[in-house]
C-alpha positions as CSV (number, residue, x, y, z in Angstrom):
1,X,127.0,146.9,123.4
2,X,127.9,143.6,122.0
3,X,127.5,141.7,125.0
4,X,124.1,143.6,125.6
5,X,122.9,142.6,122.3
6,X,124.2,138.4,122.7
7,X,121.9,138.6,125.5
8,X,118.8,139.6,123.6
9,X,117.7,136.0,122.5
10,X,117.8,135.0,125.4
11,X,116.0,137.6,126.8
12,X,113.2,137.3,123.9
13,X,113.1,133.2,124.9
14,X,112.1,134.1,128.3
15,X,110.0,136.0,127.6
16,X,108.0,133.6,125.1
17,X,108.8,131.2,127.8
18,X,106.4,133.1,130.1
19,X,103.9,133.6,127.9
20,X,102.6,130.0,128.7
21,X,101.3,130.3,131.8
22,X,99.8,133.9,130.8
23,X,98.5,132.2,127.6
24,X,96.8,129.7,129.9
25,X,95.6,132.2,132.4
26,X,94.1,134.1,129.2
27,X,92.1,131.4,128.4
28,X,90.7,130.5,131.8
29,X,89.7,133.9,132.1
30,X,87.8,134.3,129.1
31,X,90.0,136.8,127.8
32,X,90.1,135.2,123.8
33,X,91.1,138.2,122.4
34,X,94.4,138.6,124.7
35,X,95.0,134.6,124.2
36,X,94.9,135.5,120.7
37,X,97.6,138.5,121.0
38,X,99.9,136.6,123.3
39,X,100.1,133.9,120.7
40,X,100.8,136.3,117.7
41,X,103.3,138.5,120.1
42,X,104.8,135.0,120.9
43,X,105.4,133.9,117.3
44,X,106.8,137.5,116.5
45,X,109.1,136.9,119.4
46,X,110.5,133.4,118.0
47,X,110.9,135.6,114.6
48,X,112.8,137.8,116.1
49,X,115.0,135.6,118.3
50,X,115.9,133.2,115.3
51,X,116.9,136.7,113.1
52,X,119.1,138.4,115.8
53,X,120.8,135.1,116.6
54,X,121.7,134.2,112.5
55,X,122.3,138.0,111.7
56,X,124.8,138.8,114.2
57,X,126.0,135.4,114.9
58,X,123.9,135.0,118.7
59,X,124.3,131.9,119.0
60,X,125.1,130.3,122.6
61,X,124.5,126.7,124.9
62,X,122.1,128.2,126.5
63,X,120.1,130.1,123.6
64,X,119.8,126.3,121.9
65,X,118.2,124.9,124.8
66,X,116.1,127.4,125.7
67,X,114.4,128.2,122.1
68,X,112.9,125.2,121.4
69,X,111.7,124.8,125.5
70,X,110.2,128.1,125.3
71,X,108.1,127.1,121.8
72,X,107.0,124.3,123.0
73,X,106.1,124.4,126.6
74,X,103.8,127.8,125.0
75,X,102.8,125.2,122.5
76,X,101.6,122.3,124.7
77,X,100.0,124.7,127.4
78,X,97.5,126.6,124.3
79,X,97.0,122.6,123.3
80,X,96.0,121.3,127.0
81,X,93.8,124.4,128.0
82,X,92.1,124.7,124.3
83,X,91.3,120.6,124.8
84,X,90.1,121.1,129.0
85,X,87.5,123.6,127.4
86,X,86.8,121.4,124.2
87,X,87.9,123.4,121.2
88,X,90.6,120.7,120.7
89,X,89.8,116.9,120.7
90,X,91.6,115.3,123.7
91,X,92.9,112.8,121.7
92,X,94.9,115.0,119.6
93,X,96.7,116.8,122.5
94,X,97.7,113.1,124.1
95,X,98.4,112.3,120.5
96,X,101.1,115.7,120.6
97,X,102.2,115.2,124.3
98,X,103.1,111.8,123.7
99,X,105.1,112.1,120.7
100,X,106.5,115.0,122.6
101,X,107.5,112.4,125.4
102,X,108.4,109.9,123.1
103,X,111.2,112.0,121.4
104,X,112.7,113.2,124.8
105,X,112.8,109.5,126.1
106,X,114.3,108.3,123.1
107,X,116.7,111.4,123.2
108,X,118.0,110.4,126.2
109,X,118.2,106.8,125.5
110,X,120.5,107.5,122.4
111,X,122.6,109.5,124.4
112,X,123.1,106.4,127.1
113,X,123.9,104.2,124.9
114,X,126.4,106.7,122.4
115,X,127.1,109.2,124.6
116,X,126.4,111.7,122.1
117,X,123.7,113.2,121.1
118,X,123.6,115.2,117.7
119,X,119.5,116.1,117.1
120,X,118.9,117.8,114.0
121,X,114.8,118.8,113.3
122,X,114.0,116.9,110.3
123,X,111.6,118.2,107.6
124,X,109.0,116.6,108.9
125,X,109.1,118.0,112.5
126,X,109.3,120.8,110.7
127,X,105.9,120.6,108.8
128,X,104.8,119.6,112.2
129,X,105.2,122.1,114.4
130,X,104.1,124.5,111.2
131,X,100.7,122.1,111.7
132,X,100.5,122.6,115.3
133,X,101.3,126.4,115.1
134,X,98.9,127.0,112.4
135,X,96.0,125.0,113.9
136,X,96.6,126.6,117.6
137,X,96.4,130.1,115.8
138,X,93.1,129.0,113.9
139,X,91.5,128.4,116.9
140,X,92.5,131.6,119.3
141,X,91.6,133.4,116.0
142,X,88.2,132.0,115.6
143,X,87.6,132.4,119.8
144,X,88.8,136.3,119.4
145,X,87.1,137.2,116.5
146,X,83.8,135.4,116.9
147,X,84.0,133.2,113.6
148,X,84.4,129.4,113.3
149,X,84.6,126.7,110.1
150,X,84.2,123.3,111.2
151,X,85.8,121.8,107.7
152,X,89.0,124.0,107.9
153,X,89.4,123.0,111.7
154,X,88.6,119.2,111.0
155,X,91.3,119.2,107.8
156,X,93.5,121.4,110.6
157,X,93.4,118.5,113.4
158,X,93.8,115.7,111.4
159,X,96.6,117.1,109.4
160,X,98.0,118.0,113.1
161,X,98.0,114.2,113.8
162,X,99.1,112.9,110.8
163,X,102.1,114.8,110.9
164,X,102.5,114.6,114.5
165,X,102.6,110.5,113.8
166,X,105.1,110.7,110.5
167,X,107.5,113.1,113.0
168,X,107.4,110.5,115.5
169,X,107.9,107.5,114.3
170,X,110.9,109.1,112.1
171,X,113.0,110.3,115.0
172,X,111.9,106.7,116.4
173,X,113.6,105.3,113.5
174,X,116.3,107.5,113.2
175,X,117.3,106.7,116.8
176,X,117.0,103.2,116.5
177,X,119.3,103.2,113.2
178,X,121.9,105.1,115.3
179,X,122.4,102.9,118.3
180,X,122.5,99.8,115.7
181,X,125.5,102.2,114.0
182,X,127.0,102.8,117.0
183,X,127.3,99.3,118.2
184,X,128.3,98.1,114.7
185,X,130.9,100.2,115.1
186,X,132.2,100.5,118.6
187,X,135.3,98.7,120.1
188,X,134.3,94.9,121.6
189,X,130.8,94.7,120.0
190,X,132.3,92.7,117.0
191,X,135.1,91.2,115.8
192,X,138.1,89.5,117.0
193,X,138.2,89.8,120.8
194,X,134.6,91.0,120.7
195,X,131.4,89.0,122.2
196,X,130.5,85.8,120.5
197,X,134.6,85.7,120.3
């Protein structure tokens, strides 16, 4: 039963994880009100995983990689097929994409140089993807149920890319601090018998 239930996170990634090609499929087809329950069964989903995996101690390699790649590919695909069919500025998605990018390329640059790579979300990533989510399910709400405000969604997007900026260029930082830590610090960068000995 244990081993039935570790699996269950998993299983509930996957599943979120394939709800962003039927998200996108949803949309395409006019079918708002099914893009709109997909989304909500989604977040549910992610509510569900994160519980089950503190409550009975779930955790796994797999489960830590997975999460976060099935919340944001569902994410970035409701972001691209709201913008091709302009209920979200173009700008903005490039804006969340490339941040997106940004923080995977610089991921993997700090773990070059350090060979290790210890990513915590900070608060602000946080607030970010809270943005994102919140603005994503403004919009499939207003396409499902027929009503729109055009102040709410305007505050909505640019709070999206403020945050989506601040998030950015403070793992930027972050990273760039810890590779000048880690060659402060690491054996022939300084010092007797270093460079510039």
């Amino acid at each position: 039963m244990r081993a039935v239930l570790a699996q269950l996170p998993n299983a509930l990634s996957l599943a979120r994880l394939a709800c962003a090609p039927a998200m996108v499929w949803a949309i395409v087809a006019v079918e708002h009100a099914a893009a709109f329950w997909i989304f909500v069964s989604a977040g549910v989903s992610d509510a569900l995983d994160g519980f089950l995996a503190k409550r009975f101690k779930l955790n796994s390699v797999l489960g830590a990689y997975l999460d976060p790649i099935a919340d944001k590919a569902l994410l970035v695909a409701t972001y691209v097929v709201l913008a091709a069919y302009a209920w979200l500025p173009v700008w903005l998605v490039a804006l969340v994409v490339f941040r997106d990018l940004l923080i995977v390329g610089g991921a993997l640059l700090v773990r070059i140089v350090t060979h290790s790579l210890e990513m915590r979300p900070m608060m602000i990533s946080k607030i970010n993807t809270a943005a994102q989510i919140a603005l994503a399910a403004w919009v499939l709400t207003g396409l499902a149920f027929g009503f729109h405000d055009a102040a709410i969604s305007r505050v909505a997007i640019y709070g999206v890319a403020a945050t989506t900026v601040l998030s950015g260029a403070a793992y930027v930082i972050t990273g760039w601090r810890r590779v000048g830590a880690w060659e402060s610090t690491s054996p022939g960068k300084s010092g007797p018998g270093g460079e510039g000995a």
